[in-house]
C-alpha positions as CSV (number, residue, x, y, z in Angstrom):
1,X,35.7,13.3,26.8
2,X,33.9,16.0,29.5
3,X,30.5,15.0,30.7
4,X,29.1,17.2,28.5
5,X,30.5,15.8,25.6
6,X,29.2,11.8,26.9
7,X,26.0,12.9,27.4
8,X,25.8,14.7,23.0
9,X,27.3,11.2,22.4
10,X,24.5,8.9,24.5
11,X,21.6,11.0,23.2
12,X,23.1,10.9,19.4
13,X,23.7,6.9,20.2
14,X,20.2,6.4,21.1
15,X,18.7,9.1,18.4
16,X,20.5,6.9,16.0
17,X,19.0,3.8,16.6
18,X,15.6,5.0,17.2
19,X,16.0,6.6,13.4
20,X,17.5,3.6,12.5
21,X,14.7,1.3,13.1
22,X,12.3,3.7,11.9
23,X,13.8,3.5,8.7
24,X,14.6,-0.3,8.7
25,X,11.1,-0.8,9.8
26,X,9.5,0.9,6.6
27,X,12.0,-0.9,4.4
28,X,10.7,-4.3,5.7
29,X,7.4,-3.3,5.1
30,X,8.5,-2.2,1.2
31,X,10.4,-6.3,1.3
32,X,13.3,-4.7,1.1
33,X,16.8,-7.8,1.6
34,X,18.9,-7.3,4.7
35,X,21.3,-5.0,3.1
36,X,18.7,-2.8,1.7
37,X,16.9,-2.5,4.8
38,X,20.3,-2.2,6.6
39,X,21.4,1.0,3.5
40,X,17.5,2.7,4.7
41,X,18.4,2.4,8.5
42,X,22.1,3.8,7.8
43,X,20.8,6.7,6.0
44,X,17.5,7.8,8.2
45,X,19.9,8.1,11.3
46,X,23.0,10.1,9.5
47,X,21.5,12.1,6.8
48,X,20.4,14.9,8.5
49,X,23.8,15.1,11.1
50,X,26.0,14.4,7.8
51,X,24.5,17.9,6.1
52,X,24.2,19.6,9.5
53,X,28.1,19.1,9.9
54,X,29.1,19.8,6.4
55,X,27.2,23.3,6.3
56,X,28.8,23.9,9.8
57,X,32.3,23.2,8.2
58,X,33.0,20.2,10.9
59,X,34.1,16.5,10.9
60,X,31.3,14.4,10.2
61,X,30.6,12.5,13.1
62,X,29.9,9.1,12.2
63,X,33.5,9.4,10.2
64,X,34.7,9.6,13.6
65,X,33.9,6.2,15.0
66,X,32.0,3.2,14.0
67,X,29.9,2.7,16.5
68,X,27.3,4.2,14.1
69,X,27.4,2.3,11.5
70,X,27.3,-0.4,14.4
71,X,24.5,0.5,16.4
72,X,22.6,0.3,13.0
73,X,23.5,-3.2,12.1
74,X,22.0,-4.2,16.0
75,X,19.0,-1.9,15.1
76,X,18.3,-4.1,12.0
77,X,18.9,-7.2,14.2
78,X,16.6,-6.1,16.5
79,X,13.7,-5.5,13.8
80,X,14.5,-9.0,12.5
81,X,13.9,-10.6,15.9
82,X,11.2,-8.3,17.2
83,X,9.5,-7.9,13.0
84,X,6.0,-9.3,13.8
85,X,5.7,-6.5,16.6
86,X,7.9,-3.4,15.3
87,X,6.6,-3.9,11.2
88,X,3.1,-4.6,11.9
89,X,2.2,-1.8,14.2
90,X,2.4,1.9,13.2
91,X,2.0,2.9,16.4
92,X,6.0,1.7,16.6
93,X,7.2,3.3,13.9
94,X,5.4,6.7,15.6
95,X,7.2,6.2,18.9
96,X,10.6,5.4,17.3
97,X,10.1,8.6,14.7
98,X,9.2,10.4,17.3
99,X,12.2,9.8,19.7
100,X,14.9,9.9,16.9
101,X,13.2,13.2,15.6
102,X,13.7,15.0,19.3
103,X,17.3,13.9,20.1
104,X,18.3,14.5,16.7
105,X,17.0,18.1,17.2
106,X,18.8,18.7,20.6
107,X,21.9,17.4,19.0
108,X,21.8,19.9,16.4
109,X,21.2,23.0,18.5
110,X,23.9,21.7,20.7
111,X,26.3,21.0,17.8
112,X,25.6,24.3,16.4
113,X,25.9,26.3,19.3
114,X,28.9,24.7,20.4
115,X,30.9,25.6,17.4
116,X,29.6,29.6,17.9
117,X,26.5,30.3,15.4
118,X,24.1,31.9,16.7
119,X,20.9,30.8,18.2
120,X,18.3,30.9,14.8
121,X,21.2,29.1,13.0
122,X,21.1,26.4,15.4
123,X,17.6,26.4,15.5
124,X,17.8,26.0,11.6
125,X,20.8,22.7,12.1
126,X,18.5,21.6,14.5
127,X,15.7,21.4,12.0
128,X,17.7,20.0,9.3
129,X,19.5,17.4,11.6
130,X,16.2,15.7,13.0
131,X,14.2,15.9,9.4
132,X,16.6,15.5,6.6
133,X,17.5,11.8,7.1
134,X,13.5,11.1,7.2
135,X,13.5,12.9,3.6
136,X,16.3,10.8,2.4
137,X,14.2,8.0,3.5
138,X,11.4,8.1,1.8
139,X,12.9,8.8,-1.2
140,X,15.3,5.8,-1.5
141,X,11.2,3.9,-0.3
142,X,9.9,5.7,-3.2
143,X,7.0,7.7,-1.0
144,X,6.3,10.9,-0.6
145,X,9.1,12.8,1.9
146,X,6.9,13.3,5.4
147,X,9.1,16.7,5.3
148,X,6.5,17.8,2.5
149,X,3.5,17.1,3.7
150,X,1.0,18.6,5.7
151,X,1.5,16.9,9.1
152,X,3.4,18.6,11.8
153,X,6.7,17.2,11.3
154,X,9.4,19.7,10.1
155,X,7.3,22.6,12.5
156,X,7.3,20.2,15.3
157,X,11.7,20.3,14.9
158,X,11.7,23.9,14.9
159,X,9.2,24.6,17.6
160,X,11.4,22.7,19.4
161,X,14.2,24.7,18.7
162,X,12.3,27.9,19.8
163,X,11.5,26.4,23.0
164,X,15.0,25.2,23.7
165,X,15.9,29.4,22.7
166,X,13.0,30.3,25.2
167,X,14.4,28.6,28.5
168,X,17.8,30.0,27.4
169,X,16.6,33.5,27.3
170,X,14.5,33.0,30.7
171,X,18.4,31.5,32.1
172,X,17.5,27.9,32.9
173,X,20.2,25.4,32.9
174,X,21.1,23.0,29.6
175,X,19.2,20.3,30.8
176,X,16.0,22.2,31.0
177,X,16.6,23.5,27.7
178,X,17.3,20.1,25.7
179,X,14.6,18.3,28.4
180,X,11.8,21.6,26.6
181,X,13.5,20.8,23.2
182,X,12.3,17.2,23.4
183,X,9.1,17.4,25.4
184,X,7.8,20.0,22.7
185,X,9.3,17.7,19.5
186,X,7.5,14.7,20.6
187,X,4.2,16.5,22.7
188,X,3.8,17.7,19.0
189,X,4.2,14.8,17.5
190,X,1.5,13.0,19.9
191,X,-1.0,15.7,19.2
192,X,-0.8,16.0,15.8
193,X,-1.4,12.8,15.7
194,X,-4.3,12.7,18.4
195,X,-6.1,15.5,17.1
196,X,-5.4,15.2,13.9
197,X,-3.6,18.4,13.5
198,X,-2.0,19.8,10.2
199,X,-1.0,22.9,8.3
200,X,-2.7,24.3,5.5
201,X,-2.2,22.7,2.3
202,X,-1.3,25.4,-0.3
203,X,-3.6,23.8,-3.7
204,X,-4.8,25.8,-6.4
205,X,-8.1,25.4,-8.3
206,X,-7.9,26.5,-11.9
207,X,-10.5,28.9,-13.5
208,X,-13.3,27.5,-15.8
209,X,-11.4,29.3,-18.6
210,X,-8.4,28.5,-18.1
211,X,-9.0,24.6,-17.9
212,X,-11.2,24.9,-21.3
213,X,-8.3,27.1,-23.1
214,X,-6.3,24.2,-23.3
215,X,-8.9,22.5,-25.5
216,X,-9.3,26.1,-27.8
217,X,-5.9,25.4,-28.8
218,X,-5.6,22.3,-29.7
219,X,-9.0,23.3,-31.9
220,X,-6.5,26.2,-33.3
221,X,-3.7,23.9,-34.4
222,X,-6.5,21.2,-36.2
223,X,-7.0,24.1,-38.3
């Protein structure tokens, strides 16, 4: 394994169990058992790599080795031990969100890149590595996916992909560009969260006429 390759492999370690006990986290809070809460963990930190490498054709990477499935069960050890600080603060869950999101980002830019797709592609795997597993999340918790709402979430992941494109059109080296990639991801994050920031919600209002017509035809059909 090249220096390159153990330095993918630390960030997707750590990105993994910072995903991980974002999503074991939430499951405790839902009183989800062990395994449950272990199933939630598993899938927050592999379900956006495990759709990022079958669109790109690849092995799926925690097929590979187990350390994955490994580094998950310590992550739900650690919220066991550490619960009364890491469930009953949302400020953790933020932090841990926050971290997995960014690594998870660089990871699939570098992935992407690596296997010869072009730059918007990789900004794209990118995106889908660092949100989907969050989507699957919230679905098996039975909440609304954070993907779909209005906070800057999803646009945080690929404004981080167009800043690690940016420092590779101005020639800096791959540490800069992941080091932007991240810094943007989670200086997003933060400020979204500071200032409250969020994208339009698209919501439509109907007419007065059109929410009376329903009641003109069920008047019709009495007749």
């Amino acid at each position: 394994m090249s220096v390159e390759e153990t330095f993918l492999f630390i960030i997707e370690v750590v990105g993994t169990i910072a995903f991980a006990i974002s999503g074991i986290r939430l499951a405790a809070v839902k009183r989800f058992d062990w395994f449950g809460a272990y199933t939630v963990g598993l899938v927050t930190a592999i379900g956006g790599g495990t759709l990022r490498d079958v669109l790109l054709d690849i092995p799926v990477f925690w097929m590979q080795t187990g350390v994955y499935l490994a580094v998950t069960g310590i992550s739900l050890a650690t919220v066991v031990v550490f619960r009364k600080v890491l469930v009953s603060h949302d400020r953790a869950l933020f932090i841990f969100d926050a971290i997995g999101l960014a690594l998870f980002v660089v990871i699939g830019i570098q992935k992407t890149l690596a296997v010869g797709y072009p730059m918007w592609v990789a900004v794209v795997m990118g995106t889908i590595t660092g949100s989907f597993g969050g989507v699957v999340r919230d679905i098996l918790i039975n909440e609304e996916p954070l993907f779909f709402r209005k906070d800057i979430y999803a646009t945080a992941c690929m404004a981080g992909g167009v800043a690690y494109w940016l420092i590779d059109v101005l020639g800096g080296g791959m540490i800069v560009q992941q080091s932007a990639c991240a810094v943007t991801v989670i200086g997003l994050r933060v400020c979204a969260l500071r200032f409250n920031w969020s994208l339009p919600v698209l919501s439509y209002e109907p007419a007065e006429k059109e929410l009376q017509r329903p009641k003109e035809e069920k008047g019709h059909r009495g007749r």
